[in-house]
N, C-alpha and C positions, 0 to 999 in steps of 0.2 A: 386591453382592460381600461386602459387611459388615454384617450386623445385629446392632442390640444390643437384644431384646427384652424390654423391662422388668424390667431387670436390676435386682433391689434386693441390697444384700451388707451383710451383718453380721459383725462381731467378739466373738462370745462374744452380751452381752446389748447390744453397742453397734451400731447401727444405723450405715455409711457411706454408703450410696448409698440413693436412694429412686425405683425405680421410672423408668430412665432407659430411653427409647428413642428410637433412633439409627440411621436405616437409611445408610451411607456406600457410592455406587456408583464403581462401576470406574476406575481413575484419578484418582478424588478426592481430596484432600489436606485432611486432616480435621482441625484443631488443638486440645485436649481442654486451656482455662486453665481459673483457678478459684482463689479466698485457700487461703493455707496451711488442709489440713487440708480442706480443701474435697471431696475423694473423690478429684482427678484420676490419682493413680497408682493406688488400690486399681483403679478401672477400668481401668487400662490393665496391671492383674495379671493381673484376671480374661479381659479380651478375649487376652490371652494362655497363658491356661490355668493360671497359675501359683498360680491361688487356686481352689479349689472353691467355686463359684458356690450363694450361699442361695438365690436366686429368681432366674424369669426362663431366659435364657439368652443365650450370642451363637453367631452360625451366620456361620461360615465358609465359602465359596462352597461352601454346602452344607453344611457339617459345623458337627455342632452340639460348641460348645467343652463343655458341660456333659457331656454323655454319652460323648465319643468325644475327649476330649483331645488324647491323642498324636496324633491323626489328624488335628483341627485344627490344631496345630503344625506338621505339615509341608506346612501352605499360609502360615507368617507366617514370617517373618523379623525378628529382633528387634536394634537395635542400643543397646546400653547408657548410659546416661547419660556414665559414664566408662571408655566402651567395653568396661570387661569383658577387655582382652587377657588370655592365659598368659604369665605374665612368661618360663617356662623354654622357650618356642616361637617360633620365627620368625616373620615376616611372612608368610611361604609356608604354613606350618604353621597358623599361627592361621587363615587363609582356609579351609584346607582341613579343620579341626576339626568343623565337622559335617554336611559331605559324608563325609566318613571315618566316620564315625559311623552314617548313614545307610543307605549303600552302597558295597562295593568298588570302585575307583578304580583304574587301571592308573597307570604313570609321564606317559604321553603326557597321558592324559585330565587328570590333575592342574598339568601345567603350563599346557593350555590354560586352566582352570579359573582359574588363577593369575592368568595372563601378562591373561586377558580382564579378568578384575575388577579386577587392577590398573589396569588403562589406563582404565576405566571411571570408578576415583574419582581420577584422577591421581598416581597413584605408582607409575608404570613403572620398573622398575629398581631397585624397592626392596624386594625379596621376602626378602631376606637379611639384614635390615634387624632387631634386635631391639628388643622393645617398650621397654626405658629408651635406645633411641638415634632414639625419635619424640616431634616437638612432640603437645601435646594435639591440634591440628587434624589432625596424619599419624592420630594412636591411635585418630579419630572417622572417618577414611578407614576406614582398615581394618577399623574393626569394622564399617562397612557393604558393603564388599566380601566380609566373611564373612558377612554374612545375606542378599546377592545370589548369592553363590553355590551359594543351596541355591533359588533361582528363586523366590523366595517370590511368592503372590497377593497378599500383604500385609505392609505392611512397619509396624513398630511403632518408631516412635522417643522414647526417656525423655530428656528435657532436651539435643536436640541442638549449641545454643548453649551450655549452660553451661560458664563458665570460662575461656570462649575470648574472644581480643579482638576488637573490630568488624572487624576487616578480615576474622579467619577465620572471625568467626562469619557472616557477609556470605557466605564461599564455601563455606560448609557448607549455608546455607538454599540457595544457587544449587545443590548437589550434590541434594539433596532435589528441589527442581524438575525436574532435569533431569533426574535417575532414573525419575520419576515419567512425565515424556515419552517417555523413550525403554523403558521397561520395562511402561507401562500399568500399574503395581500401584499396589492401594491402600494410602494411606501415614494414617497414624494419628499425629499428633506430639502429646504432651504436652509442653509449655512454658509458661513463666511473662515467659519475653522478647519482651514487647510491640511491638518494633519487628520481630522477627524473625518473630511470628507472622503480623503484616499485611503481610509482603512473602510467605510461602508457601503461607498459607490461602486454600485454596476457600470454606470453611466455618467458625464457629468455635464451639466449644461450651463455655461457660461455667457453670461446677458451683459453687454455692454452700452450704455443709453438708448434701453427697451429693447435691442436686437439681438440676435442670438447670434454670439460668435465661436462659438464652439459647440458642440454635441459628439462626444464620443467617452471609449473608455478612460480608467485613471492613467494607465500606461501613455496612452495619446495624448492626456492633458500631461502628464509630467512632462513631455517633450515637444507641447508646445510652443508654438516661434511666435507665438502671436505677443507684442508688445506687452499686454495688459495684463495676461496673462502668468507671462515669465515675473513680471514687475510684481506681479503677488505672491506667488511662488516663493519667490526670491527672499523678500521682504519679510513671508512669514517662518521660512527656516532661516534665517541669518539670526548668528550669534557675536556679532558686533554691530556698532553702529559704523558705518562708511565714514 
């Protein structure tokens, strides 16, 4: 569904990624961690099209992002770190921003559109609803209601838990699950939330200055030897300080 063909990317004369490859299939849930600075968002720029790819390329059930952008885009769906809302558009509106975008929409079509995705990430009856009158958990609903309602084959998610507390960030990884079952897309998550990644990963893919030093399941990554690794791990379940 997703390949990422030995993707290397540069900054001017600075080198971030080196030579990543990553085949992610259908319904997969692919978590892309890694130390600050390590590559994981400039990758998940480029698997989104939003950077011009140096080497390499990723191909989109079929569409290669390097040569045909646009066109790769409208098989992803992208949900924002901090979601991204329009502050001056509603809840209805923001869903509907780029289906509207895309293609003309009658009134009926639009409220299905709505009315579906709403119920879908749990906030029925809140269409009317504007962006400073949503907790951080509503603001991470919605913007994932708006990148399902453009059907995506793939969904891109940037730091799904950040900022949010354990209860909501618990029902944002269950949303991601469950999306994932009931829509078959493949979902892409970049996170640094250690506990949230091994409740949602199929897979996890561990970038250490732009290289890939791990690719396997959470079980393999929990018993990882690899220095960098363990040293996160470690750090993010410890309940004292050393």
């Amino acid at each position: 569904m997703l390949t990422i063909d030995h993707l290397s990317q540069s900054y001017g004369r600075r080198q971030v990624l080196f030579d990543i490859d990553i085949a992610v299939g259908g319904g997969e849930v692919l978590v892309v961690m890694g130390s600050s600075g390590g590559g994981k968002t400039t990758l998940l720029k480029c698997i989104a099209g939003l950077l011009p790819i140096t080497s390499g390329d990723v191909v989109v059930d079929g569409v290669s992002v390097k040569r045909e952008p646009d066109r790769a885009r409208e098989r992803m769906g992208m949900v924002f770190q901090y979601a991204a809302l329009f502050d001056y558009l509603d809840v209805r509106d923001n869903v509907l921003f780029g289906v509207r975008r895309q293609r003309h929409i009658g009134k009926q079509e639009a409220t299905r559109i709505v009315d579906e995705q709403l119920a879908a990430v749990g906030l029925q009856g809140d269409s009317g609803l504007m962006p400073n009158e949503l907790s951080g958990g509503m603001r991470k609903r919605v913007g994932l209601a708006r990148a399902l309602a453009m059907e995506p084959k793939v969904l891109l998610y940037d730091e799904p838990t950040s900022g949010l507390d354990p209860v909501t960030a618990y029902s944002i990884d269950q949303l991601i699950v469950d999306t994932r079952d009931r829509t078959g897309a493949t979902s892409i998550v970049v996170s640094h939330d250690v506990t949230s990644v091994l409740r949602v990963a199929d897979r996890i893919a561990f970038l250490d200055s732009g290289q890939l030093l791990f690719l396997g399941p959470p079980d393999e990554f929990r018993k990882s030897h690899q220095a960098e690794i363990d040293n996160l791990v470690t750090k993010a379940r410890a309940e004292n300080l050393a």
